[in-house]
N, C-alpha and C positions, 0 to 999 in steps of 0.2 A: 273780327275774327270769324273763319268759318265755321259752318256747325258741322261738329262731327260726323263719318261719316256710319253709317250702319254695323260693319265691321269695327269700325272703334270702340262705338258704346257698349257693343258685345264684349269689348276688349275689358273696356273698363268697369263693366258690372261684374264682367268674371274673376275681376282686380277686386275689387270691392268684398265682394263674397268672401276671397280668399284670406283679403285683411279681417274681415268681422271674424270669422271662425278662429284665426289669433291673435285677437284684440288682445285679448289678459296678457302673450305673451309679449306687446312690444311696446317701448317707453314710448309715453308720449312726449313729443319733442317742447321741451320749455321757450325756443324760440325757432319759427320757420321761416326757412326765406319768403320774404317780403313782405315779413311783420311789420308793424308800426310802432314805431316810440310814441306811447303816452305821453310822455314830457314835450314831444316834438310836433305832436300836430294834435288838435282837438276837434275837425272839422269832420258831420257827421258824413258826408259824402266821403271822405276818403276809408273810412272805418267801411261803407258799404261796397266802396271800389275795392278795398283787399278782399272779402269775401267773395264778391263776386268773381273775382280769379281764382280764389284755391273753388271754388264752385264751378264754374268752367272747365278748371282742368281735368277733375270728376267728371264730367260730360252731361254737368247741369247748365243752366242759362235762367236768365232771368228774365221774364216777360213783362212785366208792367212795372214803373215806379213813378213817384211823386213828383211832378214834377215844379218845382221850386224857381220861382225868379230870384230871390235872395242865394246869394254867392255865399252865403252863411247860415243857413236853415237849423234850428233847434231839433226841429225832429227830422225825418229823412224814411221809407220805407219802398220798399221792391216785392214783387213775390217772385219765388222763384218753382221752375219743374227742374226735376230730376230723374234719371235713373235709379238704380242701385248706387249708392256710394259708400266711399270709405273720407273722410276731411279731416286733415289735421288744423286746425284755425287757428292763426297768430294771434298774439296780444292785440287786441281790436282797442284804440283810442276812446272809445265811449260804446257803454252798455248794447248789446245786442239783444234785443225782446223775437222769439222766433215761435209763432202761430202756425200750427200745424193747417193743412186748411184739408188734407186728406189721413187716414187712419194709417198707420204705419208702426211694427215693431221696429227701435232703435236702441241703439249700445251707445255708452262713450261714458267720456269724464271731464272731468275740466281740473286743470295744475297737476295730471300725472297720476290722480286719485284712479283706484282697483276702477274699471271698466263695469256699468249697473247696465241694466236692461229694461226697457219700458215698454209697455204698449204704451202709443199715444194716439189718442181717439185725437178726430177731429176738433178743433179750436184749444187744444190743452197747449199751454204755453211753457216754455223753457228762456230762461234771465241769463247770460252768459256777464257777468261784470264787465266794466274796459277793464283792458292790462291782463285779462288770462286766457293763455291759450288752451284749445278745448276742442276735442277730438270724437268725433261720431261716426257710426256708419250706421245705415239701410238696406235692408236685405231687397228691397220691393219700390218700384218706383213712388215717387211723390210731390206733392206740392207744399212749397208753404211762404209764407208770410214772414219778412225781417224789416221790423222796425230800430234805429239807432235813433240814440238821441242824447241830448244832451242834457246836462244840470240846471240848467233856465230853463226847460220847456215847460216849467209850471211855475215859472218869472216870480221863483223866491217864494213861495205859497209853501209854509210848512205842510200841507197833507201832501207834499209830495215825497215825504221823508223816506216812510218804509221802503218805497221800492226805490229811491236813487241811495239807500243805505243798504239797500238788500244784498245778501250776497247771493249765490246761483241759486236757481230754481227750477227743479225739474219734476216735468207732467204737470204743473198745477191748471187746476179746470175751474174757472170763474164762475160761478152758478149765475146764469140770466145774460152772461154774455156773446153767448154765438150770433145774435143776431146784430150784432155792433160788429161783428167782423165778419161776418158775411156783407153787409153793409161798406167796412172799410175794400173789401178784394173787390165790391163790384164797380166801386168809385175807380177804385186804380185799374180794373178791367175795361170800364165803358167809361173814359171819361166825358162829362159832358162841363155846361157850360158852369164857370166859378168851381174850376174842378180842385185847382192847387187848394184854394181858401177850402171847398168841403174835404176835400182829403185831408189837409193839413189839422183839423177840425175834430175827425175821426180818429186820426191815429193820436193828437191829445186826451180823444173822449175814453179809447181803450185804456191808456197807458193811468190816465186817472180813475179809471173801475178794478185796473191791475192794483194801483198804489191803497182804494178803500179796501178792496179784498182780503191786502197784507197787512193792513191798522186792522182791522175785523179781527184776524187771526190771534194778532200779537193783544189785541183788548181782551180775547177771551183765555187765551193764555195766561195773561197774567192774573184773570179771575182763577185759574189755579192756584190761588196761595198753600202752602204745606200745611195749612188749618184745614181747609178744602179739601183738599189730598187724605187728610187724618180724618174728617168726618166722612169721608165714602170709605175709609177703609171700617168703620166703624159698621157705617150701615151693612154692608156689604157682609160683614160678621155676626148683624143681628138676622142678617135673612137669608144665610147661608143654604137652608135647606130648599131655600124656593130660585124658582127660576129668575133670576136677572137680568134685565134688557137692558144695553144701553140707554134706552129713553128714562129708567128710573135712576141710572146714574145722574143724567142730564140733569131731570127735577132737581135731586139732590144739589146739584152745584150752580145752578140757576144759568143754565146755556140750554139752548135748543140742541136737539142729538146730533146733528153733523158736526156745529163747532165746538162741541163736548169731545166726541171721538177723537176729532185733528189735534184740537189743544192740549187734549189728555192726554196724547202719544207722544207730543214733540215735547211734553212737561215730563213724561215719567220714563220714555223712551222705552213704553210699550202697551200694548193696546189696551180698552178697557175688556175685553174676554180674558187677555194673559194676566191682565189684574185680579180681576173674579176669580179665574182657573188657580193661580197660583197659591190665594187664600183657601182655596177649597182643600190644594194638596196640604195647605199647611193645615189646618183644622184635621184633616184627615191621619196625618202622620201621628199628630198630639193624640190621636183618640186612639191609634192602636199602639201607643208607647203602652199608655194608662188605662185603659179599658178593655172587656172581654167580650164585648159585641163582637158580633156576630158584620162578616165583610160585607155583605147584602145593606145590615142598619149601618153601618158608617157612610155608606156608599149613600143613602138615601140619605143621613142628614147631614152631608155636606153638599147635599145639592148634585150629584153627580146623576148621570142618565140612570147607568146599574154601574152592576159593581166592576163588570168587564172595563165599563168608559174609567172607572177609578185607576185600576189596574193600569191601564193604558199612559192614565196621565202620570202614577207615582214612578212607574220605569221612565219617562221622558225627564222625569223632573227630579228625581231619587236615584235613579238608576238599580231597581229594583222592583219587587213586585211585594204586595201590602203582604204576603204571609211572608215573607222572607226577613222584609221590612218589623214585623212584629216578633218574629223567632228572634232577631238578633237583641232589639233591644229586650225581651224580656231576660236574655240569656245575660248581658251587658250587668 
């Protein structure tokens, strides 16, 4: 196929633009033409051959891929440039792993889900499942990275569970992996000699630092037990007045502060500041039902900066202001 010509891709990044700005307003299509039947083929080349057409048509191209003497390859990857686009993606036969390889803000969703927005820094990766179609655009040109692959490419090894059981994934950033995929784009960009075997090699080594990544997560998750949960809410209300950092939560529940933060958000579905912040409003409510302190001392021992920061948080959270808040119920 030729490449587009200069006027085109003007054409189509001006297309592009047009759909992001009303992305919320249009359904994403549940099936497009020349999607694939899951049931009907399971071969990771043709999963990469549909992309790479709705990718083309956008006025992207793919520059380097794996290249495989097996007519049946477990894994399978290309990298691809682009423009600006807009892509609606059919039900793709087996998982798509897609490594940003440059910085780019992106919109989309996957089964028709409300359109999110992400920065995606370099090497942050997005899990598209087989069987769901899933719809993105770029405002800014870019490059990146699609690996497909199959359910043996870790030949029955249960640590491959989390991520061939995972469902989508977006933005997630592997801590200590950029350098395995800088590594993987330079094998697929220069290849040299026993290239299939070290690529093929790489994109296993990625996909199994993605799969400990998502055990990590879901191991420290579930060290959230609602015991866990109730003993930081405890702590949290003996030290109300003093400053809290995530790293004393962390101690508390015995995780390091990163996998503290992640696990405690996707366990409580909200952060550990809106946890802190919310005990504070509640301690603070309790003390000016029942007590005549003064808005400055409540402010200070609930922990709040002054009493404006109180202020601030009881109207976000109350929908009110702490005198107003305490006229009524005294009046009550």
């Amino acid at each position: 196929m030729p490449a587009p010509s200069c006027t085109g891709l003007w054409s189509i990044a001006a297309s592009a633009l047009l759909f992001c700005k009303n992305l919320e307003a249009l359904p994403m299509p549940a099936a497009v033409t020349g999607a694939i039947d899951p049931e009907s083929d399971t071969g990771v080349r043709s999963g990469a051959e549909a992309y790479k057409r709705v990718l083309t048509g956008a006025g992207g191209r793919a520059l380097n891929a794996l290249k495989h003497a097996d007519d049946h390859p477990s894994v399978y990857a290309a990298i691809y440039v682009s423009p600006p686009y807009a892509l609606s993606v059919p039900p793709l036969p087996v998982p798509r792993l897609a490594v940003n390889l440059t910085s780019a803000p992106v919109r989309g969703g996957i089964d028709g889900d409300r359109p999110r927005r992400f920065f995606a820094r370099s090497h942050s990766l997005f899990l598209t499942p087989a069987g769901h179609p899933v719809t993105w655009c770029k405002e800014s040109p870019s490059r990146h990275l699609g690996i497909y692959f199959h359910r043996d490419v870790f030949n029955g090894a249960d640590g491959g569970a989390p991520l061939l059981s995972a469902a989508a994934l977006f933005n997630i950033v592997v801590p200590g992996i950029g350098q395995l995929i800088d590594q993987f784009a330079d094998e697929l960009q220069n290849p040299g000699i026993l290239h299939a075997e070290a690529a093929d090699s790489l994109a296993r080594l990625l996909l199994l630092r993605l799969a400990r990544h998502l055990h990590s997560r879901s191991t420290a998750s579930h060290a959230l037990a609602p015991k866990v949960i109730a003993r930081l809410s405890d702590y949290v209300t003996e030290h109300l007045s003093e400053r809290i950092l995530v790293a004393d939560l962390a101690k508390q529940a015995g995780l390091s502060p990163n996998h503290f933060a992640l696990s405690f958000t996707e366990r409580t579905g909200q952060s550990p500041h809106k946890f802190v912040l919310a005990l504070r409003v509640q301690r603070a409510s309790e003390l000016l039902a029942r007590s005549e302190s003064s808005l400055a001392d409540i402010a200070y021992d609930c922990g709040f900066a002054s009493q404006q920061h109180m202020s601030n948080a009881l109207r976000r959270h109350l929908g009110t202001t702490p005198s107003r808040f305490r006229a009524l119920r005294f009046r009550g």
